[in-house]
PDB file with SEQRES, HELIX, SHEET and CRYST1 records, atoms N, CA, C and O in Angstrom:
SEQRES   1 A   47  UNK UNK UNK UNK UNK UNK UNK UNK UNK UNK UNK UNK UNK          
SEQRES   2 A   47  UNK UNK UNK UNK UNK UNK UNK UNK UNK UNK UNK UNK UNK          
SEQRES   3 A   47  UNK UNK UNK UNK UNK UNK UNK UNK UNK UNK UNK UNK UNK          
SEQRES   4 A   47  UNK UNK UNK UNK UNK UNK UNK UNK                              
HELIX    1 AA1 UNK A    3  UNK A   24  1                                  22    
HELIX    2 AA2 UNK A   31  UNK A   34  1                                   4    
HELIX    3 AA3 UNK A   35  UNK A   40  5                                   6    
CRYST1    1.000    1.000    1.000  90.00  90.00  90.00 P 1           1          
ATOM      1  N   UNK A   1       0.855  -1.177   0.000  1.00  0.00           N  
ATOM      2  CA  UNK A   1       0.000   0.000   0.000  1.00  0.00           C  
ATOM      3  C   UNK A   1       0.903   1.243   0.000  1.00  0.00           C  
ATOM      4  O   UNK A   1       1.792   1.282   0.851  1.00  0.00           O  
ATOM      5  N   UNK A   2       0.770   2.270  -0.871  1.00  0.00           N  
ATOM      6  CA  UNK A   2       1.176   3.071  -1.186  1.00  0.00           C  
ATOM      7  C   UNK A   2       0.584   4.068  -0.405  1.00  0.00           C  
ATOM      8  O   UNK A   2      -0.404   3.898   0.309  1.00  0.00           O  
ATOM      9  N   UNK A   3       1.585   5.755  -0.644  1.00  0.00           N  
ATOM     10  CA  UNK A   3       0.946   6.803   0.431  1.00  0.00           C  
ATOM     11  C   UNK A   3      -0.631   7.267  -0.527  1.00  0.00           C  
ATOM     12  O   UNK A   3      -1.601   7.825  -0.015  1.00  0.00           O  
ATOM     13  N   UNK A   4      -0.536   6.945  -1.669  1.00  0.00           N  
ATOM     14  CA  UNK A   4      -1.950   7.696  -2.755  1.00  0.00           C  
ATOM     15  C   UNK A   4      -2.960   6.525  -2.335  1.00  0.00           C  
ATOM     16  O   UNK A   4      -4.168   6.753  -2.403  1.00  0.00           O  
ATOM     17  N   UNK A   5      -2.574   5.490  -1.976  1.00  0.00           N  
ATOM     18  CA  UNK A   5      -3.971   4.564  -1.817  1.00  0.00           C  
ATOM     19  C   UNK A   5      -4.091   5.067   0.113  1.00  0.00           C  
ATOM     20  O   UNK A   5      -5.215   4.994   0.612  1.00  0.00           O  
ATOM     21  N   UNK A   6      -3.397   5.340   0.643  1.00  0.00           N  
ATOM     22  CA  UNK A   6      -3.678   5.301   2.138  1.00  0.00           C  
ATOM     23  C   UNK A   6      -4.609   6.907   2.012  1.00  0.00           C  
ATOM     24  O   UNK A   6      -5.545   7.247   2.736  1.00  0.00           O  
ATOM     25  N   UNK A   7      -4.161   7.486   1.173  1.00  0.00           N  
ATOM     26  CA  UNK A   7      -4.331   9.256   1.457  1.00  0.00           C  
ATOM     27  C   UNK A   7      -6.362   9.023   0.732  1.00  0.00           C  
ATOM     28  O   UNK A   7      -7.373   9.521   1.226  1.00  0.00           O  
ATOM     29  N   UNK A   8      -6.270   8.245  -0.332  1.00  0.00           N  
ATOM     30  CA  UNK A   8      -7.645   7.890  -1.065  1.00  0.00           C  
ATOM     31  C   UNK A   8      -8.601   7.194   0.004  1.00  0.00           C  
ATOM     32  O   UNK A   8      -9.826   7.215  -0.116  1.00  0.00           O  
ATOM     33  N   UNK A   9      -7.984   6.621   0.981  1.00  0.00           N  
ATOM     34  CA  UNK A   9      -8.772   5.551   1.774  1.00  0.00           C  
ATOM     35  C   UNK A   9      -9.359   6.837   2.758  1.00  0.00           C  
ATOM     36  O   UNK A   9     -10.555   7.131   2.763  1.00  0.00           O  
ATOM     37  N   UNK A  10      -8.434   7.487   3.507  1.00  0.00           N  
ATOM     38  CA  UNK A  10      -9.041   8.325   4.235  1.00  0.00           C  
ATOM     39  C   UNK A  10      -9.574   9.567   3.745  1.00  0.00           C  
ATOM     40  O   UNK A  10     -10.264  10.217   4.529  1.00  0.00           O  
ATOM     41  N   UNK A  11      -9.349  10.070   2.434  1.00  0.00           N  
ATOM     42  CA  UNK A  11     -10.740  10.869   1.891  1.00  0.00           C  
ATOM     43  C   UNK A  11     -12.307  10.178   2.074  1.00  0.00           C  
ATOM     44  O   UNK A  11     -13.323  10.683   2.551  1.00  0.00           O  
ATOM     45  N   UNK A  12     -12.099   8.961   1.558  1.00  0.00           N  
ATOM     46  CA  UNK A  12     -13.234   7.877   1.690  1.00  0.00           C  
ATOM     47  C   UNK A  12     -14.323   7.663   2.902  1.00  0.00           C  
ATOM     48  O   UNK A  12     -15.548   7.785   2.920  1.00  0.00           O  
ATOM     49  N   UNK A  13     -13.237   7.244   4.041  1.00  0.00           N  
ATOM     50  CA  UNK A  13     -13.775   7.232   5.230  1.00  0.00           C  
ATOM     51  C   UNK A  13     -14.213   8.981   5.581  1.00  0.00           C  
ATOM     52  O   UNK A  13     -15.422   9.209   5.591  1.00  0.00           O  
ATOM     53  N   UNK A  14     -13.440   9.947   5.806  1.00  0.00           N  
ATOM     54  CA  UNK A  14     -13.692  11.105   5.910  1.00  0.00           C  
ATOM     55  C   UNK A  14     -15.072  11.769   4.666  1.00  0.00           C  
ATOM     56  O   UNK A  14     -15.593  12.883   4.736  1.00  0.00           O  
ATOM     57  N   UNK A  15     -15.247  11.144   4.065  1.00  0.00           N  
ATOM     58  CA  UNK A  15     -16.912  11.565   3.182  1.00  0.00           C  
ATOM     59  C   UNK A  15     -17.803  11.082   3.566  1.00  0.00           C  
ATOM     60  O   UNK A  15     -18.880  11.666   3.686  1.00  0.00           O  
ATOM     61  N   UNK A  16     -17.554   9.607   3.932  1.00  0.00           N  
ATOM     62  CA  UNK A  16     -18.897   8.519   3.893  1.00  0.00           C  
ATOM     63  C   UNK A  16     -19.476   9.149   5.401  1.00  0.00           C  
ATOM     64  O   UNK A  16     -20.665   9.350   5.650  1.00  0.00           O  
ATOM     65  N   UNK A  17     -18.327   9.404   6.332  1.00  0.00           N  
ATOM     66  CA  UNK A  17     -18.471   9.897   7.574  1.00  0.00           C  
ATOM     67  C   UNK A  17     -19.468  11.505   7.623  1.00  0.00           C  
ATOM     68  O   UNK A  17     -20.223  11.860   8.529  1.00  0.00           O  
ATOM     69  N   UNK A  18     -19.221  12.065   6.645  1.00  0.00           N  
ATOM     70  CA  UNK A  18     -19.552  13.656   6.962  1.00  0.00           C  
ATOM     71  C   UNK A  18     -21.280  13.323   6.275  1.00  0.00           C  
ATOM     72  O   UNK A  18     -22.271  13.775   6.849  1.00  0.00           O  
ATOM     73  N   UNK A  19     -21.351  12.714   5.351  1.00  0.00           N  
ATOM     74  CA  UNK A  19     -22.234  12.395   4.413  1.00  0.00           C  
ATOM     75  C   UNK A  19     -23.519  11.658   5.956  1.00  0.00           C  
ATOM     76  O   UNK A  19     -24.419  12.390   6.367  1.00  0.00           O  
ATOM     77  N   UNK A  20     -23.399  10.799   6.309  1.00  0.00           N  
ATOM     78  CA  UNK A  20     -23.422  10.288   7.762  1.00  0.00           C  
ATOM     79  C   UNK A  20     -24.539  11.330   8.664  1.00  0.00           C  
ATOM     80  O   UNK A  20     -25.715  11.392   9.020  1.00  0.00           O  
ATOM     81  N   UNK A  21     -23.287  12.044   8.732  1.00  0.00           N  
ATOM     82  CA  UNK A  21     -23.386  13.350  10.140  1.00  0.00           C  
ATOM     83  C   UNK A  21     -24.372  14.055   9.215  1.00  0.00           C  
ATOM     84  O   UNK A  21     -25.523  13.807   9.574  1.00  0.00           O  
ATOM     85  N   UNK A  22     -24.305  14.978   7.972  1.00  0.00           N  
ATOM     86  CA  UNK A  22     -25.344  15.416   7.701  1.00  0.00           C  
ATOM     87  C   UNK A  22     -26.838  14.439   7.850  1.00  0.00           C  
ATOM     88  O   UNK A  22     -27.710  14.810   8.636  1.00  0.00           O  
ATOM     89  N   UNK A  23     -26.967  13.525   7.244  1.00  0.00           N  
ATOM     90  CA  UNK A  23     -28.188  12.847   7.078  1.00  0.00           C  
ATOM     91  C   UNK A  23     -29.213  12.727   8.921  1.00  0.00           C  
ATOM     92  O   UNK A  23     -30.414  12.854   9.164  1.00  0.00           O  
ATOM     93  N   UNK A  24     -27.953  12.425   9.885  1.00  0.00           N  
ATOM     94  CA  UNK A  24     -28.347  12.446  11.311  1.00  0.00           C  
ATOM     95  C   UNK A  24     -28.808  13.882  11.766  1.00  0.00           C  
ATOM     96  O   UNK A  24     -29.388  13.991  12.846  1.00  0.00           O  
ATOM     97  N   UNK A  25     -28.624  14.730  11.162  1.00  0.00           N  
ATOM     98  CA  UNK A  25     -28.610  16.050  11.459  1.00  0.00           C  
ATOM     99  C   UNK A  25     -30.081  16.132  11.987  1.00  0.00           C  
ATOM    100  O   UNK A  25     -30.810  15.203  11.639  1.00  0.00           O  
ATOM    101  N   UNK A  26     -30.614  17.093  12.765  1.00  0.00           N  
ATOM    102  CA  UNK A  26     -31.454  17.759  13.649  1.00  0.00           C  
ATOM    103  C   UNK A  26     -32.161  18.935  12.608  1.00  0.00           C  
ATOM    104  O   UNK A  26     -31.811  20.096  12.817  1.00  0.00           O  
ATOM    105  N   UNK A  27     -33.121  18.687  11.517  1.00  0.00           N  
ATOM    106  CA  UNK A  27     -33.399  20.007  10.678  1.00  0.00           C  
ATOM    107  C   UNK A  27     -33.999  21.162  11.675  1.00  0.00           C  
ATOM    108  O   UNK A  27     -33.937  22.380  11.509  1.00  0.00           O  
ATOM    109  N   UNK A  28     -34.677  20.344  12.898  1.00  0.00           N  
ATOM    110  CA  UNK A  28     -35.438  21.756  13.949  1.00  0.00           C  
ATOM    111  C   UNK A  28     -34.289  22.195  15.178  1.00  0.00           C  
ATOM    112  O   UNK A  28     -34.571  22.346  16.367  1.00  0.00           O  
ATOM    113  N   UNK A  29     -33.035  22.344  14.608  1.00  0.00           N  
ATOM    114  CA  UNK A  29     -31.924  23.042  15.203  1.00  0.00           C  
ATOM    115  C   UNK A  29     -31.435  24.518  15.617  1.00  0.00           C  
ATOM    116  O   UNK A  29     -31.925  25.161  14.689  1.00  0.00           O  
ATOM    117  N   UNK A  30     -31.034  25.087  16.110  1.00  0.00           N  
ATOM    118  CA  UNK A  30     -30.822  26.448  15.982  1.00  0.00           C  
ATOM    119  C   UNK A  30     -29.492  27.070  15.323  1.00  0.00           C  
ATOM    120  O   UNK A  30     -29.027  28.198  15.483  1.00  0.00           O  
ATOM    121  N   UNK A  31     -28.959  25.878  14.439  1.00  0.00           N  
ATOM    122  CA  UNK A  31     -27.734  25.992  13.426  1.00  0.00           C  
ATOM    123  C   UNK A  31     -26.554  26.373  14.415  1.00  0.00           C  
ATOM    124  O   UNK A  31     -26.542  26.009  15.591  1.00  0.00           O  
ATOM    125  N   UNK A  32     -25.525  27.172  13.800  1.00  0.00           N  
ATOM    126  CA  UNK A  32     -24.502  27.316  14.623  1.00  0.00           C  
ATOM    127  C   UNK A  32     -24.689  27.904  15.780  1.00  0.00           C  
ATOM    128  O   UNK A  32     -24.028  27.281  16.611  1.00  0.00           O  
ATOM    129  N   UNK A  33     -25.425  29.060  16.422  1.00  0.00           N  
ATOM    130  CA  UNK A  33     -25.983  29.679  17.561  1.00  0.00           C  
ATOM    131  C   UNK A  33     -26.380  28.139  18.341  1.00  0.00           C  
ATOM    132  O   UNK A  33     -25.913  27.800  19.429  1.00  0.00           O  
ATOM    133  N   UNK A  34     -27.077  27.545  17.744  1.00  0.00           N  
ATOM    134  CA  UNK A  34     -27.679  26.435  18.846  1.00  0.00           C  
ATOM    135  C   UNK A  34     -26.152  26.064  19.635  1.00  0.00           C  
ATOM    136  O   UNK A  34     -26.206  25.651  20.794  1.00  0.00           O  
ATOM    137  N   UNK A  35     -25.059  26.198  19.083  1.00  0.00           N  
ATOM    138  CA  UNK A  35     -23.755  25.186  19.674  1.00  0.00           C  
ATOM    139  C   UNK A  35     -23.778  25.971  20.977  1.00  0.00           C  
ATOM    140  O   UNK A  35     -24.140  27.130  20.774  1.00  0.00           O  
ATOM    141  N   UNK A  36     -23.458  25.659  22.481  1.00  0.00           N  
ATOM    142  CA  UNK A  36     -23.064  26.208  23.462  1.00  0.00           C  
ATOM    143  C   UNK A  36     -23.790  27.231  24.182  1.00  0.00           C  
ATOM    144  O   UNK A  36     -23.361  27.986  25.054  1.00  0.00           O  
ATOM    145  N   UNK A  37     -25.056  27.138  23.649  1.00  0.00           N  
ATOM    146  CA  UNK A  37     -26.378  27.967  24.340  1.00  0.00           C  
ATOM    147  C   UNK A  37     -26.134  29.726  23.724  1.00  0.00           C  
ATOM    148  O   UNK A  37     -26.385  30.747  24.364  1.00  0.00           O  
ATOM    149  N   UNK A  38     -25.538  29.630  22.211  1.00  0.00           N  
ATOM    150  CA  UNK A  38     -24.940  31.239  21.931  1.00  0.00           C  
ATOM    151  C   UNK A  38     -26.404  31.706  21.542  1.00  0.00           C  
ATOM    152  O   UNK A  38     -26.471  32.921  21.734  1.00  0.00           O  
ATOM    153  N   UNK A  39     -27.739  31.140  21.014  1.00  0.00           N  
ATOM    154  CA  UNK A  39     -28.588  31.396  20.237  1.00  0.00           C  
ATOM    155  C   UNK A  39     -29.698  32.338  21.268  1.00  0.00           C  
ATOM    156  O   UNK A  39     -30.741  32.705  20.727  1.00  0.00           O  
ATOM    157  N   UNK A  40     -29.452  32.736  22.800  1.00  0.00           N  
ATOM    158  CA  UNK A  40     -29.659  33.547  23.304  1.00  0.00           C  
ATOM    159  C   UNK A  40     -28.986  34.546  23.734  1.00  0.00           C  
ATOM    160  O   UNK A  40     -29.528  35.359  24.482  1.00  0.00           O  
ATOM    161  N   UNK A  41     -27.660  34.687  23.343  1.00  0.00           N  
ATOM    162  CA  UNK A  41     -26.891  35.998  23.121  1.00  0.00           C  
ATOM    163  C   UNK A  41     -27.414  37.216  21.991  1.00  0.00           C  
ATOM    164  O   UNK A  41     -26.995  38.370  22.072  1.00  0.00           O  
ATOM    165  N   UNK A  42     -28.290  36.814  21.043  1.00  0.00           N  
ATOM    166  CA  UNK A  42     -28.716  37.850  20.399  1.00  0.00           C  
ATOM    167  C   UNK A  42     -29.880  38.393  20.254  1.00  0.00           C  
ATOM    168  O   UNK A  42     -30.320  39.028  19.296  1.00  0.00           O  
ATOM    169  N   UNK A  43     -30.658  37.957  21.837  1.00  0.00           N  
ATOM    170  CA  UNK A  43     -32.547  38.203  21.684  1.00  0.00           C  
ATOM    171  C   UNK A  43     -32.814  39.757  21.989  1.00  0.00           C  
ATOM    172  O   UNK A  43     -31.860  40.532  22.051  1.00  0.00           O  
ATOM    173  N   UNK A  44     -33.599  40.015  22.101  1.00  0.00           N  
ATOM    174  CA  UNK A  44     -34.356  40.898  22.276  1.00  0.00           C  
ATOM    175  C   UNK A  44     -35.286  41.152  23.649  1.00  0.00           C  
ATOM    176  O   UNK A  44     -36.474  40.829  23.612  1.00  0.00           O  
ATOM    177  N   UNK A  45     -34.752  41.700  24.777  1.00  0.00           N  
ATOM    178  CA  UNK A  45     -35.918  41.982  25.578  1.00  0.00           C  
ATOM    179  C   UNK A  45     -36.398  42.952  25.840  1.00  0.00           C  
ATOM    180  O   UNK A  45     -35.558  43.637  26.423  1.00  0.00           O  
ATOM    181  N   UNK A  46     -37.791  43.719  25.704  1.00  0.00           N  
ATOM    182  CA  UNK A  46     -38.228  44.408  25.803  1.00  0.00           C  
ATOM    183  C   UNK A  46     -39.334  44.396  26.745  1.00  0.00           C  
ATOM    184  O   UNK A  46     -40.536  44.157  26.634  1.00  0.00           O  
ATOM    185  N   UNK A  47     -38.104  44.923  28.289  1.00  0.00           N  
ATOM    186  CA  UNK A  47     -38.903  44.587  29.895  1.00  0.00           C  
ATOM    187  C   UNK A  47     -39.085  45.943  30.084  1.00  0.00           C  
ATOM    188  O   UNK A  47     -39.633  46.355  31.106  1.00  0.00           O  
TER     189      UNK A  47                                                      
END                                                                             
């Protein structure tokens, strides 16, 4: 095994994987804001 078949194998695994993670994905998410509770850093209160 060569470094072009090792470097091809882990493009491979690294697609089938991301390909994966999208399909599992959460469509009723709050996208990147949802990560780490940021998606209430930009509300609005009007007390």
């Amino acid at each position: 095994m060569n470094i072009e078949q090792l470097v091809q194998i882990i493009w491979s695994v690294s697609a089938a994987l991301l390909i994966i993670l999208v399909l599992l994905h959460s469509p009723k998410g709050d996208g990147i804001g949802g990560i780490g509770g940021q998606a209430q850093l930009f509300t609005v209160r009007l007390v």
